[in-house]
C-alpha positions as CSV (number, residue, x, y, z in Angstrom):
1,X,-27.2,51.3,-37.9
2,X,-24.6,52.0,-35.3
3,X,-26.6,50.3,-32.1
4,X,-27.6,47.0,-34.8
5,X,-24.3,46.4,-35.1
6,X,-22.5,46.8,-31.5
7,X,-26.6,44.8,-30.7
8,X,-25.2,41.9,-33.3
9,X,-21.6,41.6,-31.6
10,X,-23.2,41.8,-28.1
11,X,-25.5,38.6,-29.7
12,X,-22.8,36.9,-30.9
13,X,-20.5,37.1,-28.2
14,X,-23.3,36.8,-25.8
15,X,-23.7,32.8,-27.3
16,X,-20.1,32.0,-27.9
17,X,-19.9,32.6,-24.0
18,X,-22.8,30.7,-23.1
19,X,-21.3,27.9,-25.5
20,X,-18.3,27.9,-24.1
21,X,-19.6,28.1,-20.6
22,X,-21.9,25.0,-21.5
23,X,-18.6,23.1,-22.9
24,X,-16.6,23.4,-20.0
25,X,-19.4,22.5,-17.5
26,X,-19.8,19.4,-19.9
27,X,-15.8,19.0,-19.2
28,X,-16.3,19.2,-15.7
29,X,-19.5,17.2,-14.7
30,X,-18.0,14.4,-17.0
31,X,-14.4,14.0,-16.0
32,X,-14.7,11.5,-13.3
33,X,-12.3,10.1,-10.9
34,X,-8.9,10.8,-11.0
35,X,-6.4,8.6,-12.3
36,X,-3.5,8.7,-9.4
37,X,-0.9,6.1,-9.7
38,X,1.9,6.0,-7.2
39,X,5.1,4.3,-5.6
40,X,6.2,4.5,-1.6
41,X,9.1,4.0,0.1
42,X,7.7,0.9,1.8
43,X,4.7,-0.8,1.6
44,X,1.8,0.8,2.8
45,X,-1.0,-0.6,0.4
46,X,-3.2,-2.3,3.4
47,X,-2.7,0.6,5.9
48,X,-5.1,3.7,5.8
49,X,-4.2,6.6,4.5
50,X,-4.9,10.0,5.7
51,X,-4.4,13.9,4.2
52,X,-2.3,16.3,6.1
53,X,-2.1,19.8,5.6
54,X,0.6,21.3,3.5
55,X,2.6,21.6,6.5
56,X,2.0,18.4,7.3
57,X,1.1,19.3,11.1
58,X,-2.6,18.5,11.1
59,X,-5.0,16.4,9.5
60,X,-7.1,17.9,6.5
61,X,-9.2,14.5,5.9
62,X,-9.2,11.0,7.7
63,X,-11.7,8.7,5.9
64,X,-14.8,7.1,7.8
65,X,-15.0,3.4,8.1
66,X,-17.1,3.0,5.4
67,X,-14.9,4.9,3.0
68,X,-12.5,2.2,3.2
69,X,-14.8,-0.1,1.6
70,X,-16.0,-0.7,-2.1
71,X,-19.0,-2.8,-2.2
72,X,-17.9,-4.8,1.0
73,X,-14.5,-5.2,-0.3
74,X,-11.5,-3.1,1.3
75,X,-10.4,-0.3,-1.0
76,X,-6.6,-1.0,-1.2
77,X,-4.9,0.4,-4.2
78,X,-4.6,-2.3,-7.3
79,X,-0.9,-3.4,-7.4
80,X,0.4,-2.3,-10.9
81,X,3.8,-2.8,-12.5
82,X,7.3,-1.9,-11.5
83,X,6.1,-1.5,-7.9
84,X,3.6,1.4,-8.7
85,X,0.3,1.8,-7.2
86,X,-3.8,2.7,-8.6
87,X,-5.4,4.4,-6.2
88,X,-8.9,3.5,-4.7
89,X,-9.2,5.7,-1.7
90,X,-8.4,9.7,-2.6
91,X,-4.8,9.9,-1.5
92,X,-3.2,13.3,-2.5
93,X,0.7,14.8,-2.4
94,X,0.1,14.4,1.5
95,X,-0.6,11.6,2.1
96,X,0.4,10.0,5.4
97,X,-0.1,6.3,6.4
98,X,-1.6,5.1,9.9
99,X,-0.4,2.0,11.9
100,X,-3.6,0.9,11.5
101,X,-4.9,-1.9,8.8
102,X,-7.9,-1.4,6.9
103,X,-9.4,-4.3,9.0
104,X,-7.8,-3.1,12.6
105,X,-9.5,0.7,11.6
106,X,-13.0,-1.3,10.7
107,X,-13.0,-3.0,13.7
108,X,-11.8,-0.1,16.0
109,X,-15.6,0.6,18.1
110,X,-15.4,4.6,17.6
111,X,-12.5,6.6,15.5
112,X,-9.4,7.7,17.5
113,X,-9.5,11.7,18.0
114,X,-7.4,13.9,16.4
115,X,-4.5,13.5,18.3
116,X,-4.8,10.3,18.8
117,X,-4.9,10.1,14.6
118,X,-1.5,12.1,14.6
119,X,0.5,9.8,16.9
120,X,-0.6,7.0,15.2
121,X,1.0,8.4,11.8
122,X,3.7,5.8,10.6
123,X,5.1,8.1,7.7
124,X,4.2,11.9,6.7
125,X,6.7,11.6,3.8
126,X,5.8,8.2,2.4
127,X,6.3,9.0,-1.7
128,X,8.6,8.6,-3.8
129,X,6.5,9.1,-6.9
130,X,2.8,10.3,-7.7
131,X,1.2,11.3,-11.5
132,X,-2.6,12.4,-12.0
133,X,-3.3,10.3,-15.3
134,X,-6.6,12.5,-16.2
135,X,-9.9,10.7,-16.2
136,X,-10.5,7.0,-15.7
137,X,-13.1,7.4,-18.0
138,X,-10.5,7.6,-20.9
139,X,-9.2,4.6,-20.6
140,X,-11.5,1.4,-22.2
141,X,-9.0,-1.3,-19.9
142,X,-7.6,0.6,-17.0
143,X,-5.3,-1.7,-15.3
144,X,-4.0,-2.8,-19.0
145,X,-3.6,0.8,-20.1
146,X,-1.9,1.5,-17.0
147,X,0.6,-1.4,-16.9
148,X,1.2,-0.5,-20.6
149,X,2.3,3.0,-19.3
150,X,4.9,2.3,-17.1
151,X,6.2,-0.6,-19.2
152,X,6.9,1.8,-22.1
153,X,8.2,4.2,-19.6
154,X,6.0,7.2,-20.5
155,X,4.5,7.7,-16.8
156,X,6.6,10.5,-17.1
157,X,4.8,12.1,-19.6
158,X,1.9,12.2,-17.5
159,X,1.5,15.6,-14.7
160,X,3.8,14.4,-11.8
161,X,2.5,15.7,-8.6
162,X,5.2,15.9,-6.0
């Protein structure tokens, strides 16, 4: 009797762990892209963005010339109210911006090393303001939900990353 029962508990924790494991894969897999809205010091919107490291000494990822591109159309960010920006390329906390346009990078005939990437960095600090809004899934009108966000000045509510 005493082996049924520790047998039972081992059952039943046994499936509310592969349960919860399958949840939280479901979580996962169906999240989608982030939501990152932004504003800069300047504007940046048509030069490409790069991630530094957390010391902001090196480059962590520069994109390819086809990642700047969305079904032959440049991937700038979507101009939002109040001056904030939807991203459409991956730009993080460290962000930096080139000197180069999307278009001058496209037409460059082979990527710039390294090095060469660093001293053409314009700005390593060029944020003033950056959330993570969850999925874009969740929203049924992005750019409306969005705009309708910062208008009713709950952006704030949302996880500020720097």
């Amino acid at each position: 009797m005493k082996y049924s029962i520790v047998l039972f508990i081992s059952i039943i924790l046994s499936c509310n762990a592969q349960r919860s494991n399958k949840e939280f894969q479901a979580k996962v897999n169906y999240t989608g892209a982030p939501t990152i809205v932004y504003k800069t010091k300047k504007d940046y919107s048509k030069l490409v963005p790069i991630l530094l490291n957390t010391n902001k000494d090196s480059i962590v990822f520069y994109p390819a010339k086809s990642d700047l591109q969305i079904n032959e159309t440049f991937a700038f960010p979507t101009i939002l109210h109040k001056g904030y920006l939807l991203d459409n390329r991956g730009i993080g906390v460290n962000v930096a911006f080139l000197k180069y346009t999307y278009q001058e990078y496209c037409n460059l005939s082979e990527l710039p090393s390294e090095s060469e990437l660093i001293a053409s960095i314009i700005d390593k600090d060029p944020l003033t303001e950056i959330y993570n809004l969850g999925s874009r899934y969740q929203y049924n009108n992005l750019l409306d939900s969005l705009n309708s966000i910062i208008d009713s000045d709950k952006l704030k509510l949302h996880k500020k990353l720097n």
